[in-house]
N, CA, C and O atoms as a GROMACS GRO file, in nm:
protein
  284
    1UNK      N    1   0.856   7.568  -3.025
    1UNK     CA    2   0.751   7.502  -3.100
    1UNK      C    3   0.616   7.548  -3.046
    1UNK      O    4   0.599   7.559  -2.925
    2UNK      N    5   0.528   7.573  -3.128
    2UNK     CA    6   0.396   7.639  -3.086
    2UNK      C    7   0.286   7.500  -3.029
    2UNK      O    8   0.248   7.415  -3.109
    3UNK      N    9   0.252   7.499  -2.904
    3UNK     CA   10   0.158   7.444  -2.867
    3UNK      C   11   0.009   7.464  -2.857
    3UNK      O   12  -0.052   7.551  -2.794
    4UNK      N   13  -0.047   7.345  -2.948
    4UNK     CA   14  -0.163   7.322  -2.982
    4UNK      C   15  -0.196   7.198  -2.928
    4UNK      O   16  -0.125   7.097  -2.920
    5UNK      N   17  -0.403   7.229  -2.862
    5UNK     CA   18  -0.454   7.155  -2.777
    5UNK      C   19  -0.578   7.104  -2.821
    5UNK      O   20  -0.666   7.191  -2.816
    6UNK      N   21  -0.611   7.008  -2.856
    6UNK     CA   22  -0.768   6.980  -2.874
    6UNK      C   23  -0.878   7.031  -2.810
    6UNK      O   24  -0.997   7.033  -2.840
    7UNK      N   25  -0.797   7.082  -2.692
    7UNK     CA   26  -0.918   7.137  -2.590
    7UNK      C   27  -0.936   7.265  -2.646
    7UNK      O   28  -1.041   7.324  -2.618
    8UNK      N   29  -0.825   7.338  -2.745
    8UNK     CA   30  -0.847   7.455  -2.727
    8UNK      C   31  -0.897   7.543  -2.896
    8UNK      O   32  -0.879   7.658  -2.937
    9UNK      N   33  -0.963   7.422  -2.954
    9UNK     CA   34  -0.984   7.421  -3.069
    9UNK      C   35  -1.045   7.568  -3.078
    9UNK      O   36  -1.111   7.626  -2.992
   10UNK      N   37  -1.007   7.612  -3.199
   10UNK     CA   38  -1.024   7.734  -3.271
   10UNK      C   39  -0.946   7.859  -3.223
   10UNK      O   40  -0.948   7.962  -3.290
   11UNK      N   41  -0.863   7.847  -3.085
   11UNK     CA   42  -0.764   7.936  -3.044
   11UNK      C   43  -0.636   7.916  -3.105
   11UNK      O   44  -0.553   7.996  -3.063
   12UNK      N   45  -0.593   7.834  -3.189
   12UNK     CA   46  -0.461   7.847  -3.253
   12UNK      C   47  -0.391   7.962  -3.327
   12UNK      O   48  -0.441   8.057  -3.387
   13UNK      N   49  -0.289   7.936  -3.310
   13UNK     CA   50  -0.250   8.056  -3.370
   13UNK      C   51  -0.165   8.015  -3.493
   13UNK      O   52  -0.128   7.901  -3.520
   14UNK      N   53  -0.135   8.151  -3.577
   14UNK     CA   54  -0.047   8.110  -3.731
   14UNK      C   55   0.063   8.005  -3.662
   14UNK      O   56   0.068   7.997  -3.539
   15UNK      N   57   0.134   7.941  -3.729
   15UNK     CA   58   0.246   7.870  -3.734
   15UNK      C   59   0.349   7.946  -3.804
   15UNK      O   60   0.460   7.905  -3.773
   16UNK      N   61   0.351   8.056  -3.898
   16UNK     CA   62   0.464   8.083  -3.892
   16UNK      C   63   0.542   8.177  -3.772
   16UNK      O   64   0.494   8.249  -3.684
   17UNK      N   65   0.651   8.153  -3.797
   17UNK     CA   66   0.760   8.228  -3.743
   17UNK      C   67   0.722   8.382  -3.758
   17UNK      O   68   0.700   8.448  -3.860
   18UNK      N   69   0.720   8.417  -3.626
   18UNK     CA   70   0.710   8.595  -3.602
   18UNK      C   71   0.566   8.646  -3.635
   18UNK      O   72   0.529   8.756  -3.594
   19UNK      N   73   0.467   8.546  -3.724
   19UNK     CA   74   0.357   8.579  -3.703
   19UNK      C   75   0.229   8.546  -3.589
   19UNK      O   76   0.186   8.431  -3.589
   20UNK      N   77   0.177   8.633  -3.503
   20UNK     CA   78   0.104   8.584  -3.370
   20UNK      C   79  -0.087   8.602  -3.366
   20UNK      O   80  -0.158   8.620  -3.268
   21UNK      N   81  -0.128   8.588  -3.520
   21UNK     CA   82  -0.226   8.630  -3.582
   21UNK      C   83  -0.339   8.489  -3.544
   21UNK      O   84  -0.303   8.372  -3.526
   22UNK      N   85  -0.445   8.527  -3.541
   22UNK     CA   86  -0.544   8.382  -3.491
   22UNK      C   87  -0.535   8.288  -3.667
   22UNK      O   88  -0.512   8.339  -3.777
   23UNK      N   89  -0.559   8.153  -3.638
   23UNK     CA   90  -0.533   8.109  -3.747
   23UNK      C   91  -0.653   8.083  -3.797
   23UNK      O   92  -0.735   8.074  -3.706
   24UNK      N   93  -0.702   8.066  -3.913
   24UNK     CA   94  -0.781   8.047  -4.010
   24UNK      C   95  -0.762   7.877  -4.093
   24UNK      O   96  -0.849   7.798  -4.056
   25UNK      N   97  -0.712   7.849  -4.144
   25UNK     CA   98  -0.676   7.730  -4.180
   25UNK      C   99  -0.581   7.651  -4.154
   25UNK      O  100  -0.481   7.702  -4.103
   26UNK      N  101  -0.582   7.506  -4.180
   26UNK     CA  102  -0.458   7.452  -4.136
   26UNK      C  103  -0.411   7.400  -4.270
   26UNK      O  104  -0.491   7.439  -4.356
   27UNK      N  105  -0.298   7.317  -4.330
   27UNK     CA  106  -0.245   7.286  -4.408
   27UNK      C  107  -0.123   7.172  -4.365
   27UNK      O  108  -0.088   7.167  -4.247
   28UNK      N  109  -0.069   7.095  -4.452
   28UNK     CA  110   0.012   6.964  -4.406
   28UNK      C  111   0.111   7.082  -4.379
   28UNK      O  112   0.114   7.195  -4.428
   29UNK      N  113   0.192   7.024  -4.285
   29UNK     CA  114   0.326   7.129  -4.251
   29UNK      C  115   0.420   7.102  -4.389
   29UNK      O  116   0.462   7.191  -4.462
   30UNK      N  117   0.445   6.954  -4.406
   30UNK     CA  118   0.558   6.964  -4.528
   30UNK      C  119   0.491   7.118  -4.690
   30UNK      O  120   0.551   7.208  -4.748
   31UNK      N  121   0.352   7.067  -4.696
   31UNK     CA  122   0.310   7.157  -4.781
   31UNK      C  123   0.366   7.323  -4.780
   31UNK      O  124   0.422   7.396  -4.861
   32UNK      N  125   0.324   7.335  -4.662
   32UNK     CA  126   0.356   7.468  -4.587
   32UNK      C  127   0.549   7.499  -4.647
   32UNK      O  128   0.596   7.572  -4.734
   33UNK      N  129   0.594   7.433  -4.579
   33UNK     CA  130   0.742   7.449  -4.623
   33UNK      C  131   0.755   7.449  -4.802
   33UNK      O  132   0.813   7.544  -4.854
   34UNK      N  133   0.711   7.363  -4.870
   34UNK     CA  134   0.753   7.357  -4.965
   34UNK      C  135   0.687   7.504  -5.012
   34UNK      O  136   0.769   7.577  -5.066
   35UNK      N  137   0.614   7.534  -5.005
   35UNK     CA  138   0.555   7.651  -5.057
   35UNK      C  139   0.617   7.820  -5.019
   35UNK      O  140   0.571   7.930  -5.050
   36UNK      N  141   0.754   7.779  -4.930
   36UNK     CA  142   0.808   7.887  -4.893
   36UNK      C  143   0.812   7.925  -4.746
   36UNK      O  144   0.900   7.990  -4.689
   37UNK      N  145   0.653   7.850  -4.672
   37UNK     CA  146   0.600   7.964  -4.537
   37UNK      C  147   0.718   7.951  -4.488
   37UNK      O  148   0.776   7.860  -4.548
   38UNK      N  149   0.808   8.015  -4.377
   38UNK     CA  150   0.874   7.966  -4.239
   38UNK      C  151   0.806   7.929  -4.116
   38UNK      O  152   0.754   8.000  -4.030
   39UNK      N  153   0.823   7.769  -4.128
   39UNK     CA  154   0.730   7.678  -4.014
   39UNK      C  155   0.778   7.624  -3.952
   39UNK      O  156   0.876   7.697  -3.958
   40UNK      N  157   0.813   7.533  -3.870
   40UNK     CA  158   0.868   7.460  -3.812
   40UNK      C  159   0.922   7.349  -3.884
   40UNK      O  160   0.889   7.339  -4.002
   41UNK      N  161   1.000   7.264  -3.834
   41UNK     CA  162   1.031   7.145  -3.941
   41UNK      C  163   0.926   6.995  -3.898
   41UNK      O  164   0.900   6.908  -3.981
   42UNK      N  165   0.887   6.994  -3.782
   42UNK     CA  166   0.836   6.877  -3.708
   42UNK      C  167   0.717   6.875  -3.745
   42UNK      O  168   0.670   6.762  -3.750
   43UNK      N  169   0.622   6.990  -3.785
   43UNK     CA  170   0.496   7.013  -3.756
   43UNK      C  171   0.432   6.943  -3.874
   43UNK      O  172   0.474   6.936  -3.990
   44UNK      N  173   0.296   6.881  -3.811
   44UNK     CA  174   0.240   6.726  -3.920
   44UNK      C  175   0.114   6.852  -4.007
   44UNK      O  176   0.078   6.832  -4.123
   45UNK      N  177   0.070   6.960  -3.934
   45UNK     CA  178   0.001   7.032  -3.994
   45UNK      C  179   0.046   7.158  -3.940
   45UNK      O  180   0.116   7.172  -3.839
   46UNK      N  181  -0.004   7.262  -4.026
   46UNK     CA  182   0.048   7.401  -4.012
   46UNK      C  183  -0.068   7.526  -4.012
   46UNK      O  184  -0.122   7.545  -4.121
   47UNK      N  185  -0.098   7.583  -3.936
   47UNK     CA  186  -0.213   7.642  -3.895
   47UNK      C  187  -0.154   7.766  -3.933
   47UNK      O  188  -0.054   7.822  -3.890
   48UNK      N  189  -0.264   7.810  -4.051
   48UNK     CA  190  -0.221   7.971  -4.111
   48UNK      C  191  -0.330   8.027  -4.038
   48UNK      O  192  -0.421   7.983  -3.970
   49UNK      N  193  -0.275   8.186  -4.091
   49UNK     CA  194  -0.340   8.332  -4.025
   49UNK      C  195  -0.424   8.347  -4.196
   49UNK      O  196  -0.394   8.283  -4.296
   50UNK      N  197  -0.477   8.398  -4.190
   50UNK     CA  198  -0.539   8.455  -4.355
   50UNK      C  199  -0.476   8.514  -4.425
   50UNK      O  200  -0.477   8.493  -4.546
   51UNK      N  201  -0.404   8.605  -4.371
   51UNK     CA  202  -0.216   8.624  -4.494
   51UNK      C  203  -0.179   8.542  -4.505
   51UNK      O  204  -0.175   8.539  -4.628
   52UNK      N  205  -0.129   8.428  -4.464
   52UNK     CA  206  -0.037   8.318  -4.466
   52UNK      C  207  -0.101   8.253  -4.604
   52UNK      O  208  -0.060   8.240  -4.719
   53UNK      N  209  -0.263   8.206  -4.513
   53UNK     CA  210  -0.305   8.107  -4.617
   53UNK      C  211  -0.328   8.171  -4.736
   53UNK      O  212  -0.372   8.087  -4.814
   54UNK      N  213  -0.319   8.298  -4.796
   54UNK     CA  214  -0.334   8.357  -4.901
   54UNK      C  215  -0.224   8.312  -4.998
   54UNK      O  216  -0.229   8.263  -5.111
   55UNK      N  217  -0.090   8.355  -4.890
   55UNK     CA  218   0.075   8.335  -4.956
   55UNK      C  219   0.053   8.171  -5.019
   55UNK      O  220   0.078   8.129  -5.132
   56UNK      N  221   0.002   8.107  -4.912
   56UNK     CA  222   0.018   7.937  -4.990
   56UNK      C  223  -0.043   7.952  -5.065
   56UNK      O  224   0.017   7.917  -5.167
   57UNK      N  225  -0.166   7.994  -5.095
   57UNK     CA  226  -0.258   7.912  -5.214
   57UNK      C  227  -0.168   8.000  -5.349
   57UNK      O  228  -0.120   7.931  -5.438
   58UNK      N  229  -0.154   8.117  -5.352
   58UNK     CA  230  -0.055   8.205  -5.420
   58UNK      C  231   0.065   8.109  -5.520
   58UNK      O  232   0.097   8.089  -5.638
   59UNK      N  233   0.099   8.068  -5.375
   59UNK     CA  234   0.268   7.978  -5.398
   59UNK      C  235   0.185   7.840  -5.480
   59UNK      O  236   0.213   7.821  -5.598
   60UNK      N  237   0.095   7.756  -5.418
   60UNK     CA  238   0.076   7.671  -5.498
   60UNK      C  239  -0.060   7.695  -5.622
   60UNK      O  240  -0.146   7.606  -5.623
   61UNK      N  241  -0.070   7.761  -5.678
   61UNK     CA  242  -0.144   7.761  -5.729
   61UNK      C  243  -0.127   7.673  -5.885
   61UNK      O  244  -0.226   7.652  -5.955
   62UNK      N  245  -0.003   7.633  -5.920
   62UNK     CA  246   0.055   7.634  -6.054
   62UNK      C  247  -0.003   7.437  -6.035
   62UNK      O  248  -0.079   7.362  -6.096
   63UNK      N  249   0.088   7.428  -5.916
   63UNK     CA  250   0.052   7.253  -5.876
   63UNK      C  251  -0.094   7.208  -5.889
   63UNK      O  252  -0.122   7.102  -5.946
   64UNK      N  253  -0.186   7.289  -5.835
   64UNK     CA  254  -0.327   7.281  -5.777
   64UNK      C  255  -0.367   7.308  -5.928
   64UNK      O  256  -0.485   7.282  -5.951
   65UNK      N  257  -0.292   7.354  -6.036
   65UNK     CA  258  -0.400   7.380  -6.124
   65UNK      C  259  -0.352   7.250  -6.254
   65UNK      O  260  -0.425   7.208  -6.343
   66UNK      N  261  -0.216   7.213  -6.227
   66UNK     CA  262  -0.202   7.098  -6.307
   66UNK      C  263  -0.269   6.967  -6.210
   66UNK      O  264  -0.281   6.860  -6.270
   67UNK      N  265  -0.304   6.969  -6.096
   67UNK     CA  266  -0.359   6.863  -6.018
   67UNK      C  267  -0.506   6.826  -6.070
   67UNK      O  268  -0.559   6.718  -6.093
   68UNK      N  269  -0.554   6.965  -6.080
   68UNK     CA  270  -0.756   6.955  -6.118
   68UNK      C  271  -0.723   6.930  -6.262
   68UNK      O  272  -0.831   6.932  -6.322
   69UNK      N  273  -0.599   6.900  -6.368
   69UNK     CA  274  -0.650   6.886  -6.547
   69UNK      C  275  -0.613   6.729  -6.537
   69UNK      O  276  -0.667   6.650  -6.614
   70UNK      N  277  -0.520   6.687  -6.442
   70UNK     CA  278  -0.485   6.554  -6.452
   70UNK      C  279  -0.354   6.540  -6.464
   70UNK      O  280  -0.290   6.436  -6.455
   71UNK      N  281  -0.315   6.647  -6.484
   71UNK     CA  282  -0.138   6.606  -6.512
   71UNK      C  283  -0.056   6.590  -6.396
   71UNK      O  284   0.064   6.563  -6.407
   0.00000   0.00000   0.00000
């Protein structure tokens, strides 16, 4: 499991598996999974690399766009 520190804010790294890239955004971990990434199962948030967070918004884009009409 990847350890993350308050002290060490902005040094995190991706959360997925096999990627060791500095992270850029974070995201709910369940989100993360449902959207495909390989993450951990425990993790309450999921700290992407800028590929990663590309792949999610990618993966959810269909949800996010029936979310902003109301449906």
């Amino acid at each position: 499991m990847a350890e993350h520190s308050s002290a060490s804010r902005g040094a995190e790294k991706c959360d997925v598996k096999g990627c060791g890239k500095d992270a850029e955004r974070s995201v709910s971990g369940e989100a993360a999974r449902e959207a495909g990434l390989d993450v951990e199962d425990d993790l309450r948030r999921a700290h992407l690399c800028k590929d990663h967070y590309k792949q999610f918004k990618k993966a959810t884009k269909e949800e996010r766009q029936m979310e902003y009409l109301g449906r």
